[in-house]
C-alpha positions as CSV (number, residue, x, y, z in Angstrom):
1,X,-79.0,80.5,20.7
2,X,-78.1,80.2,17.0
3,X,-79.9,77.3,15.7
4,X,-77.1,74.8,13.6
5,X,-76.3,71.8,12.0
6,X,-73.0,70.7,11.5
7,X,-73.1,67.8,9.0
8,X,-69.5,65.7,6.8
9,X,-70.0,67.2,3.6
10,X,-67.1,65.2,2.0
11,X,-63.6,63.9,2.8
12,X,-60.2,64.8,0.9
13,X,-57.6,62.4,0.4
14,X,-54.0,63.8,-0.2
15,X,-54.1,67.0,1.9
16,X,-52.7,67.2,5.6
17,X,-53.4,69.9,8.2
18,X,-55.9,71.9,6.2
19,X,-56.0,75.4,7.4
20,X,-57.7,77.3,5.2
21,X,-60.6,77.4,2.3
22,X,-62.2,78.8,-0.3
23,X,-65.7,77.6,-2.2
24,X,-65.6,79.1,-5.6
25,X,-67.2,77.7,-9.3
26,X,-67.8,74.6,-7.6
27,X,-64.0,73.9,-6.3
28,X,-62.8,74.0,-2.9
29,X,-59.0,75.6,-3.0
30,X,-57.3,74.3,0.2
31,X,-54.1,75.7,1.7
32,X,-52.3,73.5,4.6
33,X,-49.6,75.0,7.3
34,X,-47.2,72.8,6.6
35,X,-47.1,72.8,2.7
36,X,-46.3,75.1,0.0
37,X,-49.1,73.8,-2.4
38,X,-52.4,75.2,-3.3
39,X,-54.5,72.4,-3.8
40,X,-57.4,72.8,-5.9
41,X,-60.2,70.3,-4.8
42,X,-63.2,70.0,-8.4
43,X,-65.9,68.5,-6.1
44,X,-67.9,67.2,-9.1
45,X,-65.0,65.1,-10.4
46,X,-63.6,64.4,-7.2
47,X,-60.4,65.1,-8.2
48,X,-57.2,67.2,-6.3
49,X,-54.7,69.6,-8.5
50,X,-51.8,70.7,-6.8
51,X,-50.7,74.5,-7.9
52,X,-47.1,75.1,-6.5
53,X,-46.3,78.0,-4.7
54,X,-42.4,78.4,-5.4
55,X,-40.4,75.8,-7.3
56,X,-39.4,73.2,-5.3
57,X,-42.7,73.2,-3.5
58,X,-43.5,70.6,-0.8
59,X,-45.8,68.8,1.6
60,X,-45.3,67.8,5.1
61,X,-42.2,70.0,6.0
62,X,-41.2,70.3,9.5
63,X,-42.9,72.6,11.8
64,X,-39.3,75.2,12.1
65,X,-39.5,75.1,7.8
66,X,-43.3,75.5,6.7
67,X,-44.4,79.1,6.0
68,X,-47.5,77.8,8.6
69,X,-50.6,79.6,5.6
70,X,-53.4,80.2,7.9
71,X,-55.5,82.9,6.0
72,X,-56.7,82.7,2.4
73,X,-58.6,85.0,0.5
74,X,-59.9,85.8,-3.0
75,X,-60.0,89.3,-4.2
76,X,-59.6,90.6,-8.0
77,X,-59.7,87.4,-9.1
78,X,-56.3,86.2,-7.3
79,X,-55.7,84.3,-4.3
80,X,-53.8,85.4,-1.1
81,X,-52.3,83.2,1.4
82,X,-50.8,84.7,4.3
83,X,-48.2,83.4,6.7
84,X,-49.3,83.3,10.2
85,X,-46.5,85.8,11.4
86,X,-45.5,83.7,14.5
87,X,-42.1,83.1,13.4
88,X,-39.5,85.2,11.0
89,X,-40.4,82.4,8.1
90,X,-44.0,83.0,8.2
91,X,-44.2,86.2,7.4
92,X,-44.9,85.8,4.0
93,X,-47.9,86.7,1.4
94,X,-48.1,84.2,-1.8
95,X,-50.7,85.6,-4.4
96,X,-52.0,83.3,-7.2
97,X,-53.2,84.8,-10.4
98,X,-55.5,81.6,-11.7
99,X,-55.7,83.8,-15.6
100,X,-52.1,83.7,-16.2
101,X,-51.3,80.5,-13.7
102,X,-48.4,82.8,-11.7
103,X,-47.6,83.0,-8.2
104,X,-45.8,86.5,-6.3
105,X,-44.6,86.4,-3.3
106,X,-44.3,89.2,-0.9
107,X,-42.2,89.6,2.2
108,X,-44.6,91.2,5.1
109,X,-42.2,91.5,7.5
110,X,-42.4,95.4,8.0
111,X,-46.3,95.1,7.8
112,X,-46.2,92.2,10.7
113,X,-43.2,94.4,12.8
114,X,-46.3,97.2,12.3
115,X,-49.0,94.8,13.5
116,X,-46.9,93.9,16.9
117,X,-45.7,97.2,17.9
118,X,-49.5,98.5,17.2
119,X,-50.8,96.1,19.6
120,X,-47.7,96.1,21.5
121,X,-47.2,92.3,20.9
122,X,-43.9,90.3,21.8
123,X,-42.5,88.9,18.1
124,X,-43.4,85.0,19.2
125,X,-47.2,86.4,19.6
126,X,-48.3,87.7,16.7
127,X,-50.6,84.7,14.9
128,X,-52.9,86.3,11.9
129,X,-55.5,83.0,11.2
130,X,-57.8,85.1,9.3
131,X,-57.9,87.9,6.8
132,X,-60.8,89.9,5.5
133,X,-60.8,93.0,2.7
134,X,-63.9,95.3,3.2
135,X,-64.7,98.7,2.4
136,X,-60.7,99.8,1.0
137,X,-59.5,98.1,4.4
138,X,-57.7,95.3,5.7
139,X,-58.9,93.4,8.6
140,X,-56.5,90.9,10.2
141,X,-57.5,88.4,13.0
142,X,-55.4,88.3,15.4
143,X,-55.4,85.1,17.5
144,X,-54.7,85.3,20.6
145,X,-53.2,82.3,22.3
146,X,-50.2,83.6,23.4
147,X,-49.0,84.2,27.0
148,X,-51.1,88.1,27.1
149,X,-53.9,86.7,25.2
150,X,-54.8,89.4,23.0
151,X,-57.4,88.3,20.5
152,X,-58.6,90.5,18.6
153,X,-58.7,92.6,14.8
154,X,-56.2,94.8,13.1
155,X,-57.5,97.2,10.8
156,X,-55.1,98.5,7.6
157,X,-56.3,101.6,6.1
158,X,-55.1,100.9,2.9
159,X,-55.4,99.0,-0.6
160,X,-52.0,98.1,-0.1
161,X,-50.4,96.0,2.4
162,X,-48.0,98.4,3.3
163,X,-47.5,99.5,7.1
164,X,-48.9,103.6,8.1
165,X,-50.2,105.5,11.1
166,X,-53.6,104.2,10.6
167,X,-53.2,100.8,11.9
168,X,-55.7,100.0,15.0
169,X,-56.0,97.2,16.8
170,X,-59.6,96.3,18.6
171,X,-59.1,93.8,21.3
172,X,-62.4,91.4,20.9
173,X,-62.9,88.9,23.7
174,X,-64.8,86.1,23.3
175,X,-66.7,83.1,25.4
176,X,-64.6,80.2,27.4
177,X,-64.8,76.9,26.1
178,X,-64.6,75.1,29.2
179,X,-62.1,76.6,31.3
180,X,-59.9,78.5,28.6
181,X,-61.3,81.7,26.1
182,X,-61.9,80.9,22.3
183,X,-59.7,82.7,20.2
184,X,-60.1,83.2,16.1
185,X,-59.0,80.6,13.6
186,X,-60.7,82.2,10.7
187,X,-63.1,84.7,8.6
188,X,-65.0,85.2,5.5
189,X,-67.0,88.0,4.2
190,X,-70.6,87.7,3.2
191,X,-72.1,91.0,2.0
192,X,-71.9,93.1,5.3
193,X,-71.0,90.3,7.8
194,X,-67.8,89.1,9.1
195,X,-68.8,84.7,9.9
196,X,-65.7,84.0,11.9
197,X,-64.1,80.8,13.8
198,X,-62.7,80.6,17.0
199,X,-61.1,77.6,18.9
200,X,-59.8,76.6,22.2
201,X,-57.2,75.0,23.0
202,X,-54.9,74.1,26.4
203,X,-52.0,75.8,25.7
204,X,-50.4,79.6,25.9
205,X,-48.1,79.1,23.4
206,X,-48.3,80.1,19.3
207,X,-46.0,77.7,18.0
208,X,-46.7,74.8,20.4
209,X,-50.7,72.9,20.0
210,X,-52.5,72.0,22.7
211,X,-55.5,69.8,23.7
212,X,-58.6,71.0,21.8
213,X,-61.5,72.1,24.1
214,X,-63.9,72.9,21.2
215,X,-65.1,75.3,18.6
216,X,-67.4,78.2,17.7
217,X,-69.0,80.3,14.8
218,X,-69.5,84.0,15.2
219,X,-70.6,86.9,13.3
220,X,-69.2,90.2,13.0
221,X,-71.3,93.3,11.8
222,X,-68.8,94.5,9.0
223,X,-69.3,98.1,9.5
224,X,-69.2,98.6,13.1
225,X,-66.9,95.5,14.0
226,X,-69.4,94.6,17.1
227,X,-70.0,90.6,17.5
228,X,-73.5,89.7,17.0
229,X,-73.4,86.4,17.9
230,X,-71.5,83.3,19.0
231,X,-72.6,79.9,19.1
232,X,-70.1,76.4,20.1
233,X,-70.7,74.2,17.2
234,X,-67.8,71.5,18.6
235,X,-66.5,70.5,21.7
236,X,-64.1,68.3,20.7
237,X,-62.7,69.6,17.0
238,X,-60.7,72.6,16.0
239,X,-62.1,74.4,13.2
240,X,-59.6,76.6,11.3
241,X,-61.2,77.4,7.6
242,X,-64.4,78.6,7.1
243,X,-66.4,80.1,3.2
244,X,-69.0,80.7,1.8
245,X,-71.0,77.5,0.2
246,X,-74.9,78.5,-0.1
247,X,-77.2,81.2,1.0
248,X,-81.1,81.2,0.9
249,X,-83.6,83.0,2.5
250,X,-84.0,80.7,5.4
251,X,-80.3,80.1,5.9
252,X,-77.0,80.0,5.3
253,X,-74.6,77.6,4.3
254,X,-70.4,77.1,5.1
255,X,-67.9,74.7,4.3
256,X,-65.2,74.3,7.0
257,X,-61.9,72.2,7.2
258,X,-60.6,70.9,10.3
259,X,-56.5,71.0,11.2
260,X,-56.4,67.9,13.3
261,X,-52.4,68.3,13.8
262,X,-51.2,65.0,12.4
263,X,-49.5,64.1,9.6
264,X,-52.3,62.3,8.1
265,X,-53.2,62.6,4.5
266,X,-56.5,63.1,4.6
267,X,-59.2,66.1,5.2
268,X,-62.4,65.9,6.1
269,X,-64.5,69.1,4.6
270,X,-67.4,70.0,7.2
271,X,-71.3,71.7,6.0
272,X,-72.6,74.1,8.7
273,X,-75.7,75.4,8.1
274,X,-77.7,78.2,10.4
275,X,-80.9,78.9,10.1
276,X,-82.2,82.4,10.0
């Protein structure tokens, strides 16, 4: 068993549904799934910037509109949110260049077609909630809550996002949390580990939530993509961002947000810590 502690680091007001995060020169950037913001948390001045994503960006949009961001990353210096894939609208990839204050967007709509036929997924199953870029490779998690339940990782051989022949997918399964399997919610890179969430929840569906049965940390070896560990740090919370926050020699530290799926303003920023 993974010794923990799972502790409220600080709490956000003016950001619903987080779903995402990202610890960097002492600012938490926060996406949400049903907004087309970047929020930009400075922790030392307690303060919120919004950064929009397309010009009439906006908050709370309804669940058949949002572009549902569930994986965000930092790479060269820009930031990547990704659409979860689950319907035709979220099959999207925003990049933010913080030097020159710009957003892209991208349309990943062959990549995602790619994904589904690889794993030979029905279009309504396909739900990327985490995205990781090691060693020249993509590596999508793939949660899977849908009717066939196929959690697990697609790997793209590639710099660029671009479909080929060397997609794979690894099916990865994973512990019950009471009565129903943990699926992934997120992952982050540290050195030569993939730390990754994984929630429960009472419901087959990708588009439709469910009761919440709990949450867990794991941890990927990058290399070999073998799980090393799991460990439930909630029974009652779904966990869906995880990063990087501290890392001594006796442990290791993570910020996480929690999507409570409400409309509620406000989001409370979690500190796990495991000791090594």
């Amino acid at each position: 068993m993974q010794k923990f502690m799972l502790d409220i680091l600080l709490k956000i007001i003016g950001i619903g549904s987080a779903s995402g995060l990202i610890f960097n020169n002492e600012s938490l950037y926060l996406i949400s799934d049903n907004s087309t913001f970047l929020y930009q948390y400075k922790i030392a001045e307690g303060k919120t910037e919004k950064i929009k994503l397309t010009e009439d960006s906006r908050e709370n949009l309804k669940k058949k509109e949002k572009p549902d961001f569930e994986a965000v990353l930092q790479k060269d210096k820009k930031i990547y949110l990704f659409g979860s894939g689950s319907k035709k609208q979220r099959e999207q990839l925003f990049i933010y260049d913080s030097k020159k204050g710009k957003t892209t967007k991208e349309n990943l709509s062959s990549l995602y077609d790619a994904l589904r036929k690889t794993a030979q997924l029905p279009k309504d199953e396909l739900n990327i909630e985490g995205v990781v870029f090691y060693n020249n490779q993509w590596i999508f998690f793939q949660r899977g809550n849908g009717k066939l339940g196929k959690n697990g990782l697609f790997i793209l051989k590639n710099k660029k996002l671009e479909p080929n022949e060397k997609i794979e997918f690894i099916p990865v399964a994973l512990p019950n949390l009471k009565h129903i399997a943990a699926t992934f919610t997120d992952a982050t890179l540290v050195k030569d580990k993939i730390y990754f969430l994984a929630s429960a929840e009472d419901s087959n569906s990708t588009y439709k939530d469910g009761e919440v049965l709990g949450s867990l940390i794991g941890c990927l070896d990058a290399k070999t993509l073998r799980v090393e560990f799991t460990q439930t740090v909630s029974e009652t919370q779904k966990f869906e961002g995880i990063s990087l926050y501290k890392e001594t020699k006796n442990q290791i530290e993570f910020v996480l947000c929690e999507d409570n799926d409400t409309e509620s303003p406000e989001s409370t920023i979690y500190k796990l810590v495991l000791v090594k």
